[in-house]
MARTORTOR-951629 format. One record per residue (C-alpha): x, y, z; residue in one letter; residue number from 1. Coordinates in Angstrom, 3 decimals. Layout:
<pts>
<pt X="X" Y="Y" Z="Z" r="A" k="NUM"/>
...
</pts>
This chain:
<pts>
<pt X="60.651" Y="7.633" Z="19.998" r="X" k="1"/>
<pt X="59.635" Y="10.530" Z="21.997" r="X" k="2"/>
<pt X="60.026" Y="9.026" Z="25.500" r="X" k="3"/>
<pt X="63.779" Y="8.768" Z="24.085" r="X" k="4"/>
<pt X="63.886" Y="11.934" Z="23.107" r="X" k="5"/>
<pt X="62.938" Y="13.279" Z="25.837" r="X" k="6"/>
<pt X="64.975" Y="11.116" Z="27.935" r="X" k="7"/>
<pt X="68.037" Y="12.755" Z="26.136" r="X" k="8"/>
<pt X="67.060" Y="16.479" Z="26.375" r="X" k="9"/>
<pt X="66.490" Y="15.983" Z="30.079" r="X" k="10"/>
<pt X="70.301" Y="14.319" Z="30.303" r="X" k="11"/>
<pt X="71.624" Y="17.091" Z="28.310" r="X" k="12"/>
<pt X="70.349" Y="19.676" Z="30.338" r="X" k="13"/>
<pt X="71.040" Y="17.567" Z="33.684" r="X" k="14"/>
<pt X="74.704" Y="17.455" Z="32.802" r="X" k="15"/>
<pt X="74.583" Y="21.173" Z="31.540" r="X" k="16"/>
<pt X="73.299" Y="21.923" Z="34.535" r="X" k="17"/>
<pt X="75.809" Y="20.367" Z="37.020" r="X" k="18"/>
<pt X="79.027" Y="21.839" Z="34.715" r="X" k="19"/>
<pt X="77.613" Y="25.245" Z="34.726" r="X" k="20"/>
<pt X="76.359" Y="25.946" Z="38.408" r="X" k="21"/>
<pt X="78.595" Y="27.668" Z="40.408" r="X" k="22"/>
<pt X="78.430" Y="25.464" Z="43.459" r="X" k="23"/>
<pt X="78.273" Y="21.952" Z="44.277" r="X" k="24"/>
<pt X="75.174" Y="22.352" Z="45.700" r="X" k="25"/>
<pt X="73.118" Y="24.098" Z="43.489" r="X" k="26"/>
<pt X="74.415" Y="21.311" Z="40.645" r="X" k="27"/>
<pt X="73.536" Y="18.309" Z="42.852" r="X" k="28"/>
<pt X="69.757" Y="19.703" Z="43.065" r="X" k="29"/>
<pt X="69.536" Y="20.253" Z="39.150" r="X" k="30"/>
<pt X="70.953" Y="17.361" Z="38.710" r="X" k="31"/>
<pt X="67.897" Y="15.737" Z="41.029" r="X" k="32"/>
<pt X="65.459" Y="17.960" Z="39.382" r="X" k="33"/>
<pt X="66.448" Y="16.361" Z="36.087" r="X" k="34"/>
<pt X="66.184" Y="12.714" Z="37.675" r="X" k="35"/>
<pt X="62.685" Y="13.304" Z="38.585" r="X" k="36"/>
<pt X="61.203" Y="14.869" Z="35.543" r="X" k="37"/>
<pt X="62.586" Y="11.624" Z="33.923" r="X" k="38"/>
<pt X="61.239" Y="8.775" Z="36.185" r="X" k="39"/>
<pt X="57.852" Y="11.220" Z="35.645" r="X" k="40"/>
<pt X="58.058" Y="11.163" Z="32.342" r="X" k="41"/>
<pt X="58.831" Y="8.094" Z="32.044" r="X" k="42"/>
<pt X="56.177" Y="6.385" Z="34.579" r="X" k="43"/>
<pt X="53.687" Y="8.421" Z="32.645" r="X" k="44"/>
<pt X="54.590" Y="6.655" Z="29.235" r="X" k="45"/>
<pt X="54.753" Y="3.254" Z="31.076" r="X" k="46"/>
<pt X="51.078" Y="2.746" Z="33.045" r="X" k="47"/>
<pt X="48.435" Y="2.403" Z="30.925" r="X" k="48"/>
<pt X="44.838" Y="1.967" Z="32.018" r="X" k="49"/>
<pt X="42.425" Y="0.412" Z="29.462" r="X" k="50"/>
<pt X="38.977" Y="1.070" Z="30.004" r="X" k="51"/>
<pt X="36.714" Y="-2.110" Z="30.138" r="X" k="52"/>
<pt X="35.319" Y="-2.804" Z="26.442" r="X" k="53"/>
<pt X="39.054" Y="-2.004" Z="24.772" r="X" k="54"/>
<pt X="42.440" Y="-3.593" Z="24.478" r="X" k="55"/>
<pt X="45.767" Y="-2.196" Z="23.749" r="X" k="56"/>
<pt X="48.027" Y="-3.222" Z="20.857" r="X" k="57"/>
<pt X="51.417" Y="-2.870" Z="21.977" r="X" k="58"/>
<pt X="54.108" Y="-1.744" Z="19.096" r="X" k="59"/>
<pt X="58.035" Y="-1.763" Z="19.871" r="X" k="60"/>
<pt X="59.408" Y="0.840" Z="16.677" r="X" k="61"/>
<pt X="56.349" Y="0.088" Z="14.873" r="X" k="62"/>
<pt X="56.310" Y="-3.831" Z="15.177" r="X" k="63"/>
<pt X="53.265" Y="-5.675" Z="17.206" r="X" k="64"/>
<pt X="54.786" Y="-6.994" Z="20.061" r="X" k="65"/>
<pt X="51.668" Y="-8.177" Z="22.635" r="X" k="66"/>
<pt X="48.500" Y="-6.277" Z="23.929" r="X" k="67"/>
<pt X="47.022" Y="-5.299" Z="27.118" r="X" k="68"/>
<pt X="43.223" Y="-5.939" Z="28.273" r="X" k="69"/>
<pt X="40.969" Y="-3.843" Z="30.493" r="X" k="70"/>
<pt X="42.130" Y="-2.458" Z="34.102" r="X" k="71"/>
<pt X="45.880" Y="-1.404" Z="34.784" r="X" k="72"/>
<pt X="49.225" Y="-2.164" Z="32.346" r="X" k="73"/>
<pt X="52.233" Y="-1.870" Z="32.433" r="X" k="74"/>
<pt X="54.757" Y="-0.807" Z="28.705" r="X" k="75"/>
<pt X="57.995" Y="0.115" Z="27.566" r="X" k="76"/>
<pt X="58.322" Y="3.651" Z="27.846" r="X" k="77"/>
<pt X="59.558" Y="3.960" Z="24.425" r="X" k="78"/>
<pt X="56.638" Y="1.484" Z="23.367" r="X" k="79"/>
<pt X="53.668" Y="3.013" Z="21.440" r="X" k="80"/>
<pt X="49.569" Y="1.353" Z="21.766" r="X" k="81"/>
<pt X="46.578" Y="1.238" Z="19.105" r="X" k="82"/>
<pt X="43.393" Y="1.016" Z="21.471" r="X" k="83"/>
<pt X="41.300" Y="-1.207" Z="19.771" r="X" k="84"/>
<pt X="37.053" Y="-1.353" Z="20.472" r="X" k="85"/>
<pt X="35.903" Y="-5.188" Z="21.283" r="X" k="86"/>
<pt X="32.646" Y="-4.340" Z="21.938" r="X" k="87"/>
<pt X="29.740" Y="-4.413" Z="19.756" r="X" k="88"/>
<pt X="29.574" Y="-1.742" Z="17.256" r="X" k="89"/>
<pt X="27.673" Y="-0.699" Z="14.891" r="X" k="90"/>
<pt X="28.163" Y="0.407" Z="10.975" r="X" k="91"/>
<pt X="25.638" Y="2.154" Z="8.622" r="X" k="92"/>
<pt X="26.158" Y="2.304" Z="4.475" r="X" k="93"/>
<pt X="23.702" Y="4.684" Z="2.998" r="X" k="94"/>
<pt X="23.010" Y="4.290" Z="-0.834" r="X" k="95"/>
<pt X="24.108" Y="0.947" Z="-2.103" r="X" k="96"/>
<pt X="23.902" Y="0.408" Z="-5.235" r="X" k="97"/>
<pt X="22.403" Y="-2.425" Z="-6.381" r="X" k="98"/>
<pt X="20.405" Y="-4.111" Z="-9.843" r="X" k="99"/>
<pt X="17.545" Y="-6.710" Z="-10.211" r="X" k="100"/>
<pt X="17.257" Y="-9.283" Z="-12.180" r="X" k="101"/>
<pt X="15.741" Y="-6.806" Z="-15.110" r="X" k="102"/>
<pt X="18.842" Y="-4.393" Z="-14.712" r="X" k="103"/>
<pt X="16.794" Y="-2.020" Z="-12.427" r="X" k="104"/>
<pt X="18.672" Y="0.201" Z="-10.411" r="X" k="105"/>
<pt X="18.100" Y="-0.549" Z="-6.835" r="X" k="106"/>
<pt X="19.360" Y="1.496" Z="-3.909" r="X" k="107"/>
<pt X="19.252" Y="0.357" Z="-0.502" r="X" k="108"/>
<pt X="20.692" Y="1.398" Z="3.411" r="X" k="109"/>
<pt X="22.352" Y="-1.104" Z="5.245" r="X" k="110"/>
<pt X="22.976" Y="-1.360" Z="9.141" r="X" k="111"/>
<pt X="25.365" Y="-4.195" Z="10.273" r="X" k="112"/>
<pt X="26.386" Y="-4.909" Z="13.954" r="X" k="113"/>
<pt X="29.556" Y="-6.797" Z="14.915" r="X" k="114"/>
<pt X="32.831" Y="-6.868" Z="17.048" r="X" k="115"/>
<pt X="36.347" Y="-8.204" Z="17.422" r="X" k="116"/>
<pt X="37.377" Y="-11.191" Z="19.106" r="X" k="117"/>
<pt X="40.251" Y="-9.883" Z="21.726" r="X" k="118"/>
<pt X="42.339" Y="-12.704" Z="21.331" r="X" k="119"/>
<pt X="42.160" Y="-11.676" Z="17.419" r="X" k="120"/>
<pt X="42.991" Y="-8.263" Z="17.280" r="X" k="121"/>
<pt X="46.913" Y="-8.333" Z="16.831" r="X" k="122"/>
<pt X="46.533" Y="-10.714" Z="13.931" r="X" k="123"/>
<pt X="44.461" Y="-8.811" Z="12.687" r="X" k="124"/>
<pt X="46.239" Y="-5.625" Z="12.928" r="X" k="125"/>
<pt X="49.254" Y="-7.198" Z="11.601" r="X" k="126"/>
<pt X="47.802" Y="-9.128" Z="8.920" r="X" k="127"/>
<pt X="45.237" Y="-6.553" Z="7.325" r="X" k="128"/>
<pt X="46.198" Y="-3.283" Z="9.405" r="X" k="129"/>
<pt X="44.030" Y="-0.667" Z="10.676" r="X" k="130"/>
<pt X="41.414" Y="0.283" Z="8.173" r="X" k="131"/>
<pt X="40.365" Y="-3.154" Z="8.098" r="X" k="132"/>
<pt X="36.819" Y="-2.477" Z="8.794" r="X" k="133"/>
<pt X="36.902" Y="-0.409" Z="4.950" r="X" k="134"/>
<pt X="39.062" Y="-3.627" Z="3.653" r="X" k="135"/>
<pt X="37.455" Y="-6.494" Z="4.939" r="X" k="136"/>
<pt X="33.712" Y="-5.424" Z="5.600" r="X" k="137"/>
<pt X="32.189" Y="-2.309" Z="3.320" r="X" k="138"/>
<pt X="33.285" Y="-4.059" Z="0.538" r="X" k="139"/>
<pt X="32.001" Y="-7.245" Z="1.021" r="X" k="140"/>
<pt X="28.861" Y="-5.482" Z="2.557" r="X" k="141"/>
<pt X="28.479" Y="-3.976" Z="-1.054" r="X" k="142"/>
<pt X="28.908" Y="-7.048" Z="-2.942" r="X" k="143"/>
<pt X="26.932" Y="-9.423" Z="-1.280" r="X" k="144"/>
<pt X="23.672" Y="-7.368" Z="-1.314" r="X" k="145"/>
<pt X="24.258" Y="-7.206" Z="-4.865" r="X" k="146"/>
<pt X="24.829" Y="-10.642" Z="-5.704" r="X" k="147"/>
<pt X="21.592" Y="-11.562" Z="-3.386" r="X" k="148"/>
<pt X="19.653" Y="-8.692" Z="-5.271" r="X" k="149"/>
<pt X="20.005" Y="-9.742" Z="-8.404" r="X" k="150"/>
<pt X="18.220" Y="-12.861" Z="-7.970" r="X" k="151"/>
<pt X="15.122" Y="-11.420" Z="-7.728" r="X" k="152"/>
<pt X="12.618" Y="-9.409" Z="-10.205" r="X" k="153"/>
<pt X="12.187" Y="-5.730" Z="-9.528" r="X" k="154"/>
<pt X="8.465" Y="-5.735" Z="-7.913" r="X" k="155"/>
<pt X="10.121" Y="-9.024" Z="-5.964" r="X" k="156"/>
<pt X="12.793" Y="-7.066" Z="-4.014" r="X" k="157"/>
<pt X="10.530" Y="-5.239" Z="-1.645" r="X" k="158"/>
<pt X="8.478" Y="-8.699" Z="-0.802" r="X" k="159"/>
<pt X="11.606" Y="-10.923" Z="-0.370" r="X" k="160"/>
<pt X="13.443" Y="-8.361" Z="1.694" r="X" k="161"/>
<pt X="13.802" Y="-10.398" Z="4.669" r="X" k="162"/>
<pt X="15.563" Y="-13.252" Z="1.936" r="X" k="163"/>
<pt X="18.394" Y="-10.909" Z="0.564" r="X" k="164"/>
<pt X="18.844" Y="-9.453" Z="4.886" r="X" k="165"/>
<pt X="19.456" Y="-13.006" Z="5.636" r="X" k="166"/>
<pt X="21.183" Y="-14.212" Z="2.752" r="X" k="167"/>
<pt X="23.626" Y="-11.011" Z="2.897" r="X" k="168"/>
<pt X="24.288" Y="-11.672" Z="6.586" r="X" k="169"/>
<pt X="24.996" Y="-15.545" Z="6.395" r="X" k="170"/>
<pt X="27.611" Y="-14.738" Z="3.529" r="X" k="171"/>
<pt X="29.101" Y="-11.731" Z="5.278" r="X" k="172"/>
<pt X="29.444" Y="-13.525" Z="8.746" r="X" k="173"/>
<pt X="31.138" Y="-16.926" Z="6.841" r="X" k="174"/>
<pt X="33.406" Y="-14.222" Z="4.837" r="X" k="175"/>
<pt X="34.228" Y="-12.466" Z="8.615" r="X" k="176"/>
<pt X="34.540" Y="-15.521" Z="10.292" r="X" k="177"/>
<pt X="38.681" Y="-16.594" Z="9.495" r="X" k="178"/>
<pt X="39.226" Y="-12.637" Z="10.526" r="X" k="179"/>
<pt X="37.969" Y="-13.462" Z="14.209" r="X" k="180"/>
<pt X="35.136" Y="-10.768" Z="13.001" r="X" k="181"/>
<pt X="31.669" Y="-11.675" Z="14.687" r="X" k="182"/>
<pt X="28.329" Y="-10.334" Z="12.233" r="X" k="183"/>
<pt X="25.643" Y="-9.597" Z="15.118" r="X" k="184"/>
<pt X="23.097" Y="-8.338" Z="12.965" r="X" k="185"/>
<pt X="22.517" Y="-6.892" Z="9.574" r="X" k="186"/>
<pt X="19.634" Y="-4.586" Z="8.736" r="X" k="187"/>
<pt X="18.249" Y="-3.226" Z="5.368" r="X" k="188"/>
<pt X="16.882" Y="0.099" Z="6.644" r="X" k="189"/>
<pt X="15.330" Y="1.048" Z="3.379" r="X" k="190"/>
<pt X="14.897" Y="-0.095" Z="0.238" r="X" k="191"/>
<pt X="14.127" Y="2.475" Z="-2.760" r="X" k="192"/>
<pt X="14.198" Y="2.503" Z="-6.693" r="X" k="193"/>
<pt X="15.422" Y="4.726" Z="-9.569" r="X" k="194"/>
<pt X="12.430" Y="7.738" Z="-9.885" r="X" k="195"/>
<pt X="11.797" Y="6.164" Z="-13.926" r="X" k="196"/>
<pt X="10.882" Y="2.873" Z="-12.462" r="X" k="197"/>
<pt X="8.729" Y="4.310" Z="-9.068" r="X" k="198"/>
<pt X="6.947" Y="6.908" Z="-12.068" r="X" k="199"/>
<pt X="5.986" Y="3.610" Z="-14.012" r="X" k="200"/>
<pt X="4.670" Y="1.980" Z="-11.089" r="X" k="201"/>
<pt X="2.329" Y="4.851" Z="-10.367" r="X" k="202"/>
<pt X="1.108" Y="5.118" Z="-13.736" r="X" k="203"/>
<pt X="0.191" Y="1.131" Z="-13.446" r="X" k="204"/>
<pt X="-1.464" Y="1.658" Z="-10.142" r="X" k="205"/>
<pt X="-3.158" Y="4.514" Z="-11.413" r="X" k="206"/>
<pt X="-4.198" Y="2.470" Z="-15.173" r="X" k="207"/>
<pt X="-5.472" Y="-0.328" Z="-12.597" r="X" k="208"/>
<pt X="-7.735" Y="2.173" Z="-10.763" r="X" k="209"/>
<pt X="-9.137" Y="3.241" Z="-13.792" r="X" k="210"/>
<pt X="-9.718" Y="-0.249" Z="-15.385" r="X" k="211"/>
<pt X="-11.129" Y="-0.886" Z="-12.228" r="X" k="212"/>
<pt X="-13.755" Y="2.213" Z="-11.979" r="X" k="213"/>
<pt X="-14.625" Y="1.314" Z="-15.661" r="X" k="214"/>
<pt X="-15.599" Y="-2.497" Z="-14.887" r="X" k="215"/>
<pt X="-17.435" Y="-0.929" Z="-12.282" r="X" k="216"/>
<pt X="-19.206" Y="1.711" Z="-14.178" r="X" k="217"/>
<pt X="-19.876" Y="-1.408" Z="-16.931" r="X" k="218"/>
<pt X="-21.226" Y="-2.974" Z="-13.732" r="X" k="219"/>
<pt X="-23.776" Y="-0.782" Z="-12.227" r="X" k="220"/>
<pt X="-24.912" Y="0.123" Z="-16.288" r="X" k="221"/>
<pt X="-25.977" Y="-3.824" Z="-16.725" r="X" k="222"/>
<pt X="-27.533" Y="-3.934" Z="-13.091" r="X" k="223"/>
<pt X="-29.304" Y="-0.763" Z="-13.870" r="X" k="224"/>
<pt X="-30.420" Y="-2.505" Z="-17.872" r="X" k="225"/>
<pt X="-31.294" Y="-6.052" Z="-15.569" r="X" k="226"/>
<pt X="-33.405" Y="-4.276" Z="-12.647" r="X" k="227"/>
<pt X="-35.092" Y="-2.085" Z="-16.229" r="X" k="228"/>
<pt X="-35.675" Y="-5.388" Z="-17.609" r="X" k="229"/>
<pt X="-36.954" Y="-7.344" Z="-14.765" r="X" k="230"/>
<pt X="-39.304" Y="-4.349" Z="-14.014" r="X" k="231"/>
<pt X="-40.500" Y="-4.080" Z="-17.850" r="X" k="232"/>
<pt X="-40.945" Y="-8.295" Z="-17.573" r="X" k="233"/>
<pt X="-43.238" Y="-7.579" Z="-14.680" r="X" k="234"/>
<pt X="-45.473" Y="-5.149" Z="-16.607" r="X" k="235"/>
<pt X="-45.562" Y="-7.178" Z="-19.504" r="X" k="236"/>
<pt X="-46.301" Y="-10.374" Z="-17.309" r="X" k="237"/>
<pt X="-49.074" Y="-8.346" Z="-15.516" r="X" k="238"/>
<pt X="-50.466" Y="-6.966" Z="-18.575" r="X" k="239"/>
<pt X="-50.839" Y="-10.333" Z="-19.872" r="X" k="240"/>
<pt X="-52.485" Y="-11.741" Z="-16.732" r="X" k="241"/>
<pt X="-54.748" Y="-8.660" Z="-16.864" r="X" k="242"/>
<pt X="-56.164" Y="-8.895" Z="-20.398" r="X" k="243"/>
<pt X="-56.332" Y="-12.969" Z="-19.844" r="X" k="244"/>
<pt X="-58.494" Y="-11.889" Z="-17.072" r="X" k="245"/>
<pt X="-60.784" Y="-9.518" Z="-19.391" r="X" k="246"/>
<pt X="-61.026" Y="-11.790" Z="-21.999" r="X" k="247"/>
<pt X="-62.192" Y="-14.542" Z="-19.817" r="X" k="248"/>
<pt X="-64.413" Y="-12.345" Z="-18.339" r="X" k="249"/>
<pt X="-65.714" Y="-11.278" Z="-21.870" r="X" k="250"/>
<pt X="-66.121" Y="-15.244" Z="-22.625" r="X" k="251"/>
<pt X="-68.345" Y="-15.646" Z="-19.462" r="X" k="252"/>
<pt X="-70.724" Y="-12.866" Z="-20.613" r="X" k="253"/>
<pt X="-70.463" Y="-13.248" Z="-24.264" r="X" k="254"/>
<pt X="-71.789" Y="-16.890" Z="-23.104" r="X" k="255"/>
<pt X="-74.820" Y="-15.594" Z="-21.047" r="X" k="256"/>
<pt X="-76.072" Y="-12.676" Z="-23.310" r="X" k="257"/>
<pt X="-79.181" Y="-13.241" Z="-25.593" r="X" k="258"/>
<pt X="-81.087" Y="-10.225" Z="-27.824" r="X" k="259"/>
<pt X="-83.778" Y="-10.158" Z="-24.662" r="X" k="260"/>
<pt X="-81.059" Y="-9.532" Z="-22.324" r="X" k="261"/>
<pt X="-79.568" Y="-7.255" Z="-25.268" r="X" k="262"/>
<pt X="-83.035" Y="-5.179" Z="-25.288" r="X" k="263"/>
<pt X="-83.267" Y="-5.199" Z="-21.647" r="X" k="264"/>
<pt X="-79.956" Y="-3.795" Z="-21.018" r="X" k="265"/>
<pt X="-80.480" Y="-1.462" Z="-23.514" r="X" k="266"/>
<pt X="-83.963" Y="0.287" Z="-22.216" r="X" k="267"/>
<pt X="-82.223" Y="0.489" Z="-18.905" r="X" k="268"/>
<pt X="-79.878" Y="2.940" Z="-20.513" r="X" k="269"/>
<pt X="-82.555" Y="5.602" Z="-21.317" r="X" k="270"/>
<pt X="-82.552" Y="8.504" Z="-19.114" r="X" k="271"/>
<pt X="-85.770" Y="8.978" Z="-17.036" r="X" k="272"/>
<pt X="-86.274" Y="11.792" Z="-18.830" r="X" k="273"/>
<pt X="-86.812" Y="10.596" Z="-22.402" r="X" k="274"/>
<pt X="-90.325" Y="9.653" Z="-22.767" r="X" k="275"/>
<pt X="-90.366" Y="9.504" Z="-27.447" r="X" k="276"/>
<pt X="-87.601" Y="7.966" Z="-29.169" r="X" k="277"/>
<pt X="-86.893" Y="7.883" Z="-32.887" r="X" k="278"/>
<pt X="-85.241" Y="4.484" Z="-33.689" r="X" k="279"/>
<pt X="-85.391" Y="3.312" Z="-37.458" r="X" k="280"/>
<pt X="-86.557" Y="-0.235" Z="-37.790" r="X" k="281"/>
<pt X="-85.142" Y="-2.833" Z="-39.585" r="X" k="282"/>
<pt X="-81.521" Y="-1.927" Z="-39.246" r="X" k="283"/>
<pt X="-80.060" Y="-4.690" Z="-37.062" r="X" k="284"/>
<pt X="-79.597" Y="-2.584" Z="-33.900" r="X" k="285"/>
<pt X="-80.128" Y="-4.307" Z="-30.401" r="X" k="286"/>
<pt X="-83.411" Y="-2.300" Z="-29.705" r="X" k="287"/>
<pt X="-85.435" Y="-3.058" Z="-32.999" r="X" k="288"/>
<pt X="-89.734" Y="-0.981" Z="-32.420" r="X" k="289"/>
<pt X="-90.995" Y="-4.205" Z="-34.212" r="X" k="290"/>
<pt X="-90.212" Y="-6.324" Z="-31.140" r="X" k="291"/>
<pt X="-92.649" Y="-4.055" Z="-29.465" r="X" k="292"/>
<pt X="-95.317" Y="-3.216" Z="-32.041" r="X" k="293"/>
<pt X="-94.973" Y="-5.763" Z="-35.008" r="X" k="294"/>
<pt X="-94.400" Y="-5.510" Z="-38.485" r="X" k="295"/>
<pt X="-93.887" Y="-1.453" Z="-39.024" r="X" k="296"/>
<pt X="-92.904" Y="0.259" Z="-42.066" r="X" k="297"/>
<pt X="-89.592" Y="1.274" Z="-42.758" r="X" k="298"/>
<pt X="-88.355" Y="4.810" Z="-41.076" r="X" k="299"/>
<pt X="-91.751" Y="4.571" Z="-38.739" r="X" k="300"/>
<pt X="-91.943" Y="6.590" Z="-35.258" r="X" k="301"/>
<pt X="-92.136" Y="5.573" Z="-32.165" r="X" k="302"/>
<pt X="-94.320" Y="7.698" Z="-30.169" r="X" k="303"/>
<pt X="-96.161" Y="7.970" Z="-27.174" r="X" k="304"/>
<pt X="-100.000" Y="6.313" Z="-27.003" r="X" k="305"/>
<pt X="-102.291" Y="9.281" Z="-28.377" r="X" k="306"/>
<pt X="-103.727" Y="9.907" Z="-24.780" r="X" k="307"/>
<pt X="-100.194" Y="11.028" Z="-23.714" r="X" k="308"/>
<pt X="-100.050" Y="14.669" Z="-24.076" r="X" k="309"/>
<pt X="-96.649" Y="15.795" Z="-26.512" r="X" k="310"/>
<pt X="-93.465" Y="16.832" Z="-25.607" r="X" k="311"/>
<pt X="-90.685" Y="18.438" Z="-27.122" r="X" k="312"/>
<pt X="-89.317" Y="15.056" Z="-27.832" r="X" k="313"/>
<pt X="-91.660" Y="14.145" Z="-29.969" r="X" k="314"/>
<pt X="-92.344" Y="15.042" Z="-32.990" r="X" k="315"/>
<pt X="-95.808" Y="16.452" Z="-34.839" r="X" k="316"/>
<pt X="-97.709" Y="14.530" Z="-37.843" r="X" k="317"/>
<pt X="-99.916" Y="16.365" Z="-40.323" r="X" k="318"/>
<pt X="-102.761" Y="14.907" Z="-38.569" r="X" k="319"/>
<pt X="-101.591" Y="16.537" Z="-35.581" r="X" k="320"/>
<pt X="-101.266" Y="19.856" Z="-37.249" r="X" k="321"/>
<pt X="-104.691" Y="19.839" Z="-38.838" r="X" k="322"/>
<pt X="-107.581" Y="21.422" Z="-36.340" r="X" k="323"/>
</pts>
């Protein structure tokens, strides 16, 4: 449409040009002015050069009529060209929306890679039209995550990640495939929850923790109470070899102890010092004066022989007071 009408303001004003000049001349080289500015114009709507990577869709009044691949091509100067990409490209959908199998909300962003078969490219364009990427892939895109979500329980989406990546790419490429559309790669670049659900987990993790410290705490108390016990079991267990010891011991020398021994063991215990001792007789202790001097009345005194000379332990008789 514009090549033509261009083509017919340059023949208006070619013609103009040759009626209104004064001289042959002068009209002749208007007139080949006019001729050149439309082979230019014209030669400029015609060669095409498609850089490697694209292909031209060729339209004749709006209807696809071929296409043209990389390097140099040649149109109808009143045909227009898409320029359609048939290299690998890439696609990112932030935010899909998505629910588990316990109606969680679940958000996720999705990468995908593909491309367009050349040889597909004017069916395509003629059958879906140019937004097809927004027909044919976003919305499939959405769906299939969602359908592949779904299946799992909410603390199982993280963990099977990989499943519902692969699952949403085999679907997506078999859904692309009649289309001539090639899936590459898809990649779920993160995967995040609804803040209710992430605040729950934390207060789990952080009820776990404590349960955890607790059993702990419970832990070191009843090794503390064992290591108490096993030390009090020791004491008790030496105690009781200790005073089996003594009493043994006690049963060997209650066994070899007679009153002589008794006696003996009990002068030996006299300071060096003590030369008159007042013991009372008859009263069952271990050093009993009758052993020593016979049959002596009750409450006698023991006393040094009469040669001795006194002490101040002893203590004087009425004989020994009178002159």
């Amino acid at each position: 449409m514009v090549w033509i009408v261009a083509m017919t303001l340059l023949a208006v004003a070619g013609v103009a040009a040759t009626k209104l000049l004064p001289d042959a001349r002068t009209s002749r080289l208007a007139a080949i002015v006019v001729i050149a500015l439309m082979v230019l114009v014209t030669g400029a709507r015609s060669v095409k050069v498609v850089p490697s990577g694209d292909v031209l869709v060729v339209r004749t009044f709006g209807d696809i009529t071929g296409q043209r691949g990389e390097g140099f091509g040649l149109i109808g100067p009143w045909q227009t060209v898409n320029r359609e990409s048939i290299r690998v490209q890439n696609a990112r959908f932030e935010d899909l929306s998505a629910f588990s199998a316990e109606t969680q909300d679940v958000f996720a962003t999705i990468e995908i890679n593909y491309r367009v078969e050349a040889r597909a490219v004017q069916s395509l364009l003629r059958d879906v039209g140019t937004n097809w990427f927004d027909v044919l892939i976003e919305s499939r895109v959405q769906n299939f995550f969602k359908e592949e979500t779904v299946k799992f329980e909410t603390d199982q989406v993280a963990p099977n990640r990989e499943t519902i990546r692969r699952a949403t790419q085999q679907r997506l490429s078999a859904a692309l495939e009649p289309f001539s559309i090639e899936v590459t790669e898809l990649l779920i670049v993160n995967v995040r929850f609804s803040p209710a659900y992430v605040q729950s987990i934390e207060n789990k993790q952080i009820a776990g923790q404590d349960a955890l410290r607790a059993q702990e705490e419970v832990a070191i108390t009843k090794a503390e109470a064992d290591k108490e016990r096993e030390r009090a079991a020791g004491v008790r267990d030496a105690t009781i070899i200790e005073a089996e010891g003594v009493a043994e011991a006690n049963d060997l020398i209650a066994a070899s102890l007679n009153s002589n021994v008794l006696q003996y063991l009990a002068i030996t215990q006299f300071n060096d010092n003590v030369t008159i001792a007042l013991v009372p007789s008859g009263e069952g202790i271990l050093l009993d004066p009758s052993s020593f001097f016979g049959q002596l009345p009750e409450s006698s005194v023991a006393s040094a022989p009469k040669d001795a000379a006194p002490t101040d332990d002893a203590v004087p008789t009425e004989e020994d007071a009178t002159p």
